[in-house]
mmCIF file of the C-alpha atoms, coordinates in Angstrom:
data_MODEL
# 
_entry.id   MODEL 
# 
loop_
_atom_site.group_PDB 
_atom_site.id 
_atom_site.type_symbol 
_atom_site.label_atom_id 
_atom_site.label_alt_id 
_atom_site.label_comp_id 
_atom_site.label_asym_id 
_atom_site.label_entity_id 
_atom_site.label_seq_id 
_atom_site.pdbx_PDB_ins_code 
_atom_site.Cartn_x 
_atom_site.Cartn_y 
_atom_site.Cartn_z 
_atom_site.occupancy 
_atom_site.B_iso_or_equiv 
_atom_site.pdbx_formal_charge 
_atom_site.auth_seq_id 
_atom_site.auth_comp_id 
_atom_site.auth_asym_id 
_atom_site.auth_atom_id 
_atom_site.pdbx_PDB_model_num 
ATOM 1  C CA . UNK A 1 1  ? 67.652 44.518 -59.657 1.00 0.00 ? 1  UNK A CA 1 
ATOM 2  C CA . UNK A 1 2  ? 67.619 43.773 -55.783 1.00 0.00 ? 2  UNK A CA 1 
ATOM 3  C CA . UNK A 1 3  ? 64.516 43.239 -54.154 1.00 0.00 ? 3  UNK A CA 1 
ATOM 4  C CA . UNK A 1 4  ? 65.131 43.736 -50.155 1.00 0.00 ? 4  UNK A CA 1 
ATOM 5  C CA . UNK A 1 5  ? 62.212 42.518 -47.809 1.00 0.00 ? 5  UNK A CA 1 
ATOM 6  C CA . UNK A 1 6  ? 61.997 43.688 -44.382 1.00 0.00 ? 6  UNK A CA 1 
ATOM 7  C CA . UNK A 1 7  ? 61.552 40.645 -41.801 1.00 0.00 ? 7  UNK A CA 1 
ATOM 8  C CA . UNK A 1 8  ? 57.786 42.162 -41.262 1.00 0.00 ? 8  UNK A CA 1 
ATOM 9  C CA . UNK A 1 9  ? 57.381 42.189 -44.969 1.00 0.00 ? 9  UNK A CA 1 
ATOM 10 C CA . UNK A 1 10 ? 58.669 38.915 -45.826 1.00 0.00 ? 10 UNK A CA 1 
ATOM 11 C CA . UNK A 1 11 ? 56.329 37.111 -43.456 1.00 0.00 ? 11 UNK A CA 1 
ATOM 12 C CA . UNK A 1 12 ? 52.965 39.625 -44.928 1.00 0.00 ? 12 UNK A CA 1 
ATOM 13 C CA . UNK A 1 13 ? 53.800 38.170 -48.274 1.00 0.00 ? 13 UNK A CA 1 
ATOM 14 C CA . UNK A 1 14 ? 54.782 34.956 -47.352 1.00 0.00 ? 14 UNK A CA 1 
ATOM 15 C CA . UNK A 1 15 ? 51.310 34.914 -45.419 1.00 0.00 ? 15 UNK A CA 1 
ATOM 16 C CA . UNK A 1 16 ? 49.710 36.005 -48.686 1.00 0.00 ? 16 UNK A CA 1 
ATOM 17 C CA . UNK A 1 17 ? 50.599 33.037 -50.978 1.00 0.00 ? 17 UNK A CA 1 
ATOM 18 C CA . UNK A 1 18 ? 54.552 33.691 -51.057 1.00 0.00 ? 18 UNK A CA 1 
ATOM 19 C CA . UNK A 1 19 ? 54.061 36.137 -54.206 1.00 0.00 ? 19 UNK A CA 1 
ATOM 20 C CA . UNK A 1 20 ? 54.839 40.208 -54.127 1.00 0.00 ? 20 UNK A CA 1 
ATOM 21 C CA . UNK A 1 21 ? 53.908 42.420 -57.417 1.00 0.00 ? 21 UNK A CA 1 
ATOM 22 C CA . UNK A 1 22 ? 55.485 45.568 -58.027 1.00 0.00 ? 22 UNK A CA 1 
ATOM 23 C CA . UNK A 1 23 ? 54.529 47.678 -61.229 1.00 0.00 ? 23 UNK A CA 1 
ATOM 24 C CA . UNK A 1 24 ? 55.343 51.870 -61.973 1.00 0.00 ? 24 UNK A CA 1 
ATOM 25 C CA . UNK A 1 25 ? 52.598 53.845 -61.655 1.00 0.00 ? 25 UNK A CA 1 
ATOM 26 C CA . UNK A 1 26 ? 52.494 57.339 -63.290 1.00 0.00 ? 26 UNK A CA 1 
ATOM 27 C CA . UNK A 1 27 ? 50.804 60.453 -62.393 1.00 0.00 ? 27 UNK A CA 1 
ATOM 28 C CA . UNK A 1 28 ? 51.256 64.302 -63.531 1.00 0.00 ? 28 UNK A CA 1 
ATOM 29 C CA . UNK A 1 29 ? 52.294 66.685 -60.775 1.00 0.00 ? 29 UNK A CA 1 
ATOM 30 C CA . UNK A 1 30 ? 52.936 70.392 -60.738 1.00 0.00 ? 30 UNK A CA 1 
ATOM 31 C CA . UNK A 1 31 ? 56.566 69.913 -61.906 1.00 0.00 ? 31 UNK A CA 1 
ATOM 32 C CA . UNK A 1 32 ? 56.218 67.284 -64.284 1.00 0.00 ? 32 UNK A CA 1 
ATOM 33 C CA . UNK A 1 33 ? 55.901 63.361 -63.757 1.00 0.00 ? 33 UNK A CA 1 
ATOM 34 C CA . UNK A 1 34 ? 56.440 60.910 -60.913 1.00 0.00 ? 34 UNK A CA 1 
ATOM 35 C CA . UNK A 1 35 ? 56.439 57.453 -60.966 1.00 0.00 ? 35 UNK A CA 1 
ATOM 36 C CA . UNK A 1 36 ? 55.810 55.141 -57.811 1.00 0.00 ? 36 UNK A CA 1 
ATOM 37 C CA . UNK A 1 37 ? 55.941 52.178 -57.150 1.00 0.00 ? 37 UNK A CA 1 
ATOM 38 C CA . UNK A 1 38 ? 52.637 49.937 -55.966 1.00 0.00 ? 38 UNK A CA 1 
ATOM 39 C CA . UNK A 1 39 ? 52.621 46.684 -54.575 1.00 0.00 ? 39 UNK A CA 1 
ATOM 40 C CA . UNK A 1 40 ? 50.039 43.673 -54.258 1.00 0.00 ? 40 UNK A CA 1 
ATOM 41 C CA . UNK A 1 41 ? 50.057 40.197 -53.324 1.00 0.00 ? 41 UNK A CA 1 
ATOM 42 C CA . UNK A 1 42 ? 48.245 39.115 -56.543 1.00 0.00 ? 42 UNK A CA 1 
ATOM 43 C CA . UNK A 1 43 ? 48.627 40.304 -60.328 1.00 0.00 ? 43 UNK A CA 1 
ATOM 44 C CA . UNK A 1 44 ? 46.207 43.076 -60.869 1.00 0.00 ? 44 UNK A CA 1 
ATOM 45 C CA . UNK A 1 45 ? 44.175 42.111 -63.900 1.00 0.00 ? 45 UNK A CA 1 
ATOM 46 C CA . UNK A 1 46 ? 44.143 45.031 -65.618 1.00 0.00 ? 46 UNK A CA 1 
ATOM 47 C CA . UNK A 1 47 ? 48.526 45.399 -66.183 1.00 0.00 ? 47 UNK A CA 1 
ATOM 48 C CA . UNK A 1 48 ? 50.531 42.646 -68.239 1.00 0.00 ? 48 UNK A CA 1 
ATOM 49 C CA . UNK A 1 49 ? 54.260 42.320 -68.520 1.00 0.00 ? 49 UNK A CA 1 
ATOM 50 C CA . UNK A 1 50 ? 55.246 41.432 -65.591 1.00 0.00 ? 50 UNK A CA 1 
ATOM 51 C CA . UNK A 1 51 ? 59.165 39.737 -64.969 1.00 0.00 ? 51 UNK A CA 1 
ATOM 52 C CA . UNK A 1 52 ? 60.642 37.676 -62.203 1.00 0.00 ? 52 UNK A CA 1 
ATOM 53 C CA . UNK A 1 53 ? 63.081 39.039 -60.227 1.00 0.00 ? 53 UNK A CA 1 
ATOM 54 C CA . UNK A 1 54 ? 65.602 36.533 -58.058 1.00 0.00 ? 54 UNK A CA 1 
ATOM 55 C CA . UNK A 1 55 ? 64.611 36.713 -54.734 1.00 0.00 ? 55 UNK A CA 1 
ATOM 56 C CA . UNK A 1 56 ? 65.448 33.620 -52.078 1.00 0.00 ? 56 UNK A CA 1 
ATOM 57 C CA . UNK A 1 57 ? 62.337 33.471 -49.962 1.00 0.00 ? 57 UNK A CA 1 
ATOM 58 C CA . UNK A 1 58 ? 59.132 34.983 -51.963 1.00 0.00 ? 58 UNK A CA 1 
ATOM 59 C CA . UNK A 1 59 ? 58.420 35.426 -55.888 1.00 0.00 ? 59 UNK A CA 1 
ATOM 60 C CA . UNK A 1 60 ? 58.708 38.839 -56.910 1.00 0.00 ? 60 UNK A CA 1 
ATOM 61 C CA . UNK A 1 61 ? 57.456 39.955 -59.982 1.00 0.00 ? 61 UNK A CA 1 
ATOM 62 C CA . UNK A 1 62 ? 58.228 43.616 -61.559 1.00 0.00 ? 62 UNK A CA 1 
ATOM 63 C CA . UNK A 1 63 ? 56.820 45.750 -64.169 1.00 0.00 ? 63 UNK A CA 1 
ATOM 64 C CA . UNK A 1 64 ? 58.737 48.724 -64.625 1.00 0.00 ? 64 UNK A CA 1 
ATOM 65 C CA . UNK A 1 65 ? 57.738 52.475 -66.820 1.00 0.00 ? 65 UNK A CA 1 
ATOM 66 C CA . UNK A 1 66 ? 58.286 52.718 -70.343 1.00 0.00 ? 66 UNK A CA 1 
ATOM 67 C CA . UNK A 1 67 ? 60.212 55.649 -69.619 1.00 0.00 ? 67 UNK A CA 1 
ATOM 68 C CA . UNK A 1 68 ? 62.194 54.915 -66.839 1.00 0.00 ? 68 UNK A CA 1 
ATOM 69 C CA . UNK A 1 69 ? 65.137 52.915 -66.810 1.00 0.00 ? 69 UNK A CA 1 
ATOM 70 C CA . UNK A 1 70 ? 64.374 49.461 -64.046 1.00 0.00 ? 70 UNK A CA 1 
ATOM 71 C CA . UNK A 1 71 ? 65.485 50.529 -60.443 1.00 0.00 ? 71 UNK A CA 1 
ATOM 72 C CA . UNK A 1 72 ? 69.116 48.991 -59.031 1.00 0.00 ? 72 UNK A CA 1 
ATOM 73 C CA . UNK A 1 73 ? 67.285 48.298 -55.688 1.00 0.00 ? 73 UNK A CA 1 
ATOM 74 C CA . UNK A 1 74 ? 63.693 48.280 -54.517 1.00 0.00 ? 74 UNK A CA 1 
ATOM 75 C CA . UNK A 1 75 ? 62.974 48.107 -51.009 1.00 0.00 ? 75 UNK A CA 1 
ATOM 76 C CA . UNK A 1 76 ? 59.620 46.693 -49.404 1.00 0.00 ? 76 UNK A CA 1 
ATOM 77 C CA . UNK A 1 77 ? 58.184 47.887 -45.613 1.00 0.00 ? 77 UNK A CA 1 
ATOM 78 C CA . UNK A 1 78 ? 55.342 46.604 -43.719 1.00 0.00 ? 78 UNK A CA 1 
ATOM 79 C CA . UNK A 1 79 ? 53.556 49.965 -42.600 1.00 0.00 ? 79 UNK A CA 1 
ATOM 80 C CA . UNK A 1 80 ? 50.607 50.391 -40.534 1.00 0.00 ? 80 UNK A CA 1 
ATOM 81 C CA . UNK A 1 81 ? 49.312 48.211 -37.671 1.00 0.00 ? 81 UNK A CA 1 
ATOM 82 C CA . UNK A 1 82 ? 44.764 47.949 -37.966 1.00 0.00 ? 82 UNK A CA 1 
ATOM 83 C CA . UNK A 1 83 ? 45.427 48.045 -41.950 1.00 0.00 ? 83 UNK A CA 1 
ATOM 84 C CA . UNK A 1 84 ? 49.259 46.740 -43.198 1.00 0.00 ? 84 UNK A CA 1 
ATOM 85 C CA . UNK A 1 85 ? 50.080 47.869 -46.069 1.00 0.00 ? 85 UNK A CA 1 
ATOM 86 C CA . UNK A 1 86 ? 53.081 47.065 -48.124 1.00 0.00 ? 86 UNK A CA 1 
ATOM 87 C CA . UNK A 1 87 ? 55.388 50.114 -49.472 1.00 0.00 ? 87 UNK A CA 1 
ATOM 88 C CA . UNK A 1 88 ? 57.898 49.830 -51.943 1.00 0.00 ? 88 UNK A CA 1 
ATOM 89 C CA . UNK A 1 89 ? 60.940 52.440 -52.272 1.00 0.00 ? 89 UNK A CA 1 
ATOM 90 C CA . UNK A 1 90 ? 62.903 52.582 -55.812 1.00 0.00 ? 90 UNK A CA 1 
ATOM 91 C CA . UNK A 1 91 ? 66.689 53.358 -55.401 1.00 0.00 ? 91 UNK A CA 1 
ATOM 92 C CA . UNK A 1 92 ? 65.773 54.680 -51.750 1.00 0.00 ? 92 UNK A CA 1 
ATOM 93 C CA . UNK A 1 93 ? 63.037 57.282 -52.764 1.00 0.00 ? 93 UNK A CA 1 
ATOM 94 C CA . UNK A 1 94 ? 59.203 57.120 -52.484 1.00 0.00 ? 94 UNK A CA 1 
ATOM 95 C CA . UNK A 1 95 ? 59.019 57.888 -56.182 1.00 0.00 ? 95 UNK A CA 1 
ATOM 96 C CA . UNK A 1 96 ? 60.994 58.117 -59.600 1.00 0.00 ? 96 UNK A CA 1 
ATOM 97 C CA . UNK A 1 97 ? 61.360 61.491 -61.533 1.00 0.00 ? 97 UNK A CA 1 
# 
């Protein structure tokens, strides 16, 4: 998998402590289910099972869906200006079918 930080990104997380979590996140919709992608600078508490992934700069760690295979490449964005918030995009998409 390749993890690809924007330069805003890079310097939130580095700002952070230098590590990025991504995990899957499921939810029903009216056509069936979506996975997305959710980001924090710490390990939630509550999810185990998380893997490195090689990244130069930060440490990236990744928990993918049981029923999804692991994404080629995940993209990460700095949105927002008052609140930043990190956004993660798997294969190019918001979310995983």
């Amino acid at each position: 998998m390749e993890v690809i930080l924007d330069r805003r990104a890079q310097a939130y997380v580095e700002a952070g402590g230098g590590d990025l979590y991504l995990w899957a996140s499921s939810s029903r919709c009216c056509h069936g289910g979506l996975a997305m992608l959710r980001t924090a600078l710490e390990r939630p508490e509550a999810l185990e099972g998380f893997s490195r992934v090689p990244h130069p700069m930060v440490g990236v760690w990744f928990r993918g869906h049981r029923a999804l295979t692991d994404p080629e490449q995940v993209v990460v964005e700095l949105h927002g200006k008052r609140g930043p918030r990190l956004k993660a995009f798997w294969n190019g998409c918001v979310y995983a079918l």
